[in-house]
N, C-alpha and C positions, 0 to 999 in steps of 0.2 A: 837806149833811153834811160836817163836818170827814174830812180827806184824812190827808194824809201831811207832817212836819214834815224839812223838807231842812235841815241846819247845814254853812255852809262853815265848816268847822271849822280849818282853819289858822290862824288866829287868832283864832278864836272863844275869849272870853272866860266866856262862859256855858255851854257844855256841858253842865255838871251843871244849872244853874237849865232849861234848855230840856228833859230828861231828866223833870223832875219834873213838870211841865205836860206832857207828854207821856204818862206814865204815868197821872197824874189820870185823862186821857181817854180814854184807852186807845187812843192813836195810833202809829201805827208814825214810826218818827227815823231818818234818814240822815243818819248825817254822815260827809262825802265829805273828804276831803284829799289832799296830794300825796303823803305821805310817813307809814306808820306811827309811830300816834304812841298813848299810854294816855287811854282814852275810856272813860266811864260805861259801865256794863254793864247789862243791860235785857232785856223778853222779847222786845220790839219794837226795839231797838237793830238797824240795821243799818250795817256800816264800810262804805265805797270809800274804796281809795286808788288813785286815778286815776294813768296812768302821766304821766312825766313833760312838762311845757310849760305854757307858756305859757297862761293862763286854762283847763285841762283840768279843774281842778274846776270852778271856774263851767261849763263849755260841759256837762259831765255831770248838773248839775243843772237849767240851764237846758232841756236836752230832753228833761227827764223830770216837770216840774213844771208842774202845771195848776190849772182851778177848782175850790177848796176847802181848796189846800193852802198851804204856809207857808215863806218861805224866812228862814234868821235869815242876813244878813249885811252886813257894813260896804261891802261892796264893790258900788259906786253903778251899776255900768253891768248889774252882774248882776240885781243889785234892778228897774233897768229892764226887763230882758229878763221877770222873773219876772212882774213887771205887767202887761205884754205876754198874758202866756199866762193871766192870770187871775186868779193865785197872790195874796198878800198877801205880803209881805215890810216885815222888822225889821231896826232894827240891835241890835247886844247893847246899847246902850243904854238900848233899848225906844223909841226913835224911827221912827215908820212910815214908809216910802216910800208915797207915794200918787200916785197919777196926776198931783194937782196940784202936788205938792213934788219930783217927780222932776225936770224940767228944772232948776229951780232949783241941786239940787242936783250934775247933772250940769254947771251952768256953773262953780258955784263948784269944784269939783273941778277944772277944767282949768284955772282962772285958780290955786288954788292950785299946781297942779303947773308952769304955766307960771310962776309967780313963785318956785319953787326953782329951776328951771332956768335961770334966768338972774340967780340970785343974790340978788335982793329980799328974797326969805325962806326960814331955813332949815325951815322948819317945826317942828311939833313935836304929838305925841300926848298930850294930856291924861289924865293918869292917866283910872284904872277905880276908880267908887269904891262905895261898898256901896249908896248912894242910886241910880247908874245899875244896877248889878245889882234893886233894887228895881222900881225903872221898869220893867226888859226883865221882869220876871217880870208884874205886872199886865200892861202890854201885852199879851206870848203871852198871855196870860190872856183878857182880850178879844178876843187876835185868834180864837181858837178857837173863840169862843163867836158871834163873828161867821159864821165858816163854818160852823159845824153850823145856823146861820140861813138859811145859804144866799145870805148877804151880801157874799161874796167874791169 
């Protein structure tokens, strides 16, 4: 049975797209941030604004998210940890972390941070465009439909 949908919401780009699949289902949503900020309103809507540091939203979600439930976030080590515990996790893309794409992703992540840090590249964030809002919304869509399978 689908669970419960966790949004590290600080830079979550989909709040609202994640709110409406959430409602479909009749699923309860956290979304956790460091800092009060204006969020989709819901019956099932719950806020955390975690106090200040260092990974405190990931570390509040990550030990509170298990099998069945759904984590949306860009952030690659928290997505591992939510694997870990069972959960499925997204990015607002709608790109899945899976057991089998997490290392991958977790190496490219430290070779890119390792090649700003010494200069090679500045990096840069590719816009958000209505086609990746597209994406994330089918995803959650299947991902839901995965856990209430029992798939997750």
């Amino acid at each position: 049975m689908a669970g419960v949908i966790y949004v590290d919401a600080d830079a979550c780009p989909v709040k609202d797209e994640a709110l409406k699949v959430a409602d479909r289902h009749s699923l309860e949503i956290f979304y956790v941030s460091n800092s009060w900020m204006r969020l989709p309103e819901g019956l099932r809507v719950k806020r955390v604004v975690v106090e200040e540091g260092a990974d405190a939203a990931d570390n509040w979600i990550a030990e509170r998210i298990g099998k069945g439930d759904i984590a949306i976030t860009a952030d690659i080590p928290l997505a591992a940890r939510c694997l870990k515990a069972g959960a499925q996790a997204l990015g607002p893309t709608g790109k899945p972390f899976t057991d089998a794409s997490i290392g991958m992703a977790m190496a490219m992540r430290d070779l890119s941070q390792h090649l700003r840090e010494t200069g090679e590249s500045r990096g840069f964030n590719a816009s958000f465009t209505r086609q990746d809002r597209s994406r994330f919304l089918e995803a959650l869509e299947l991902a839901v439909q995965r856990a209430k399978r029992g798939q997750a």
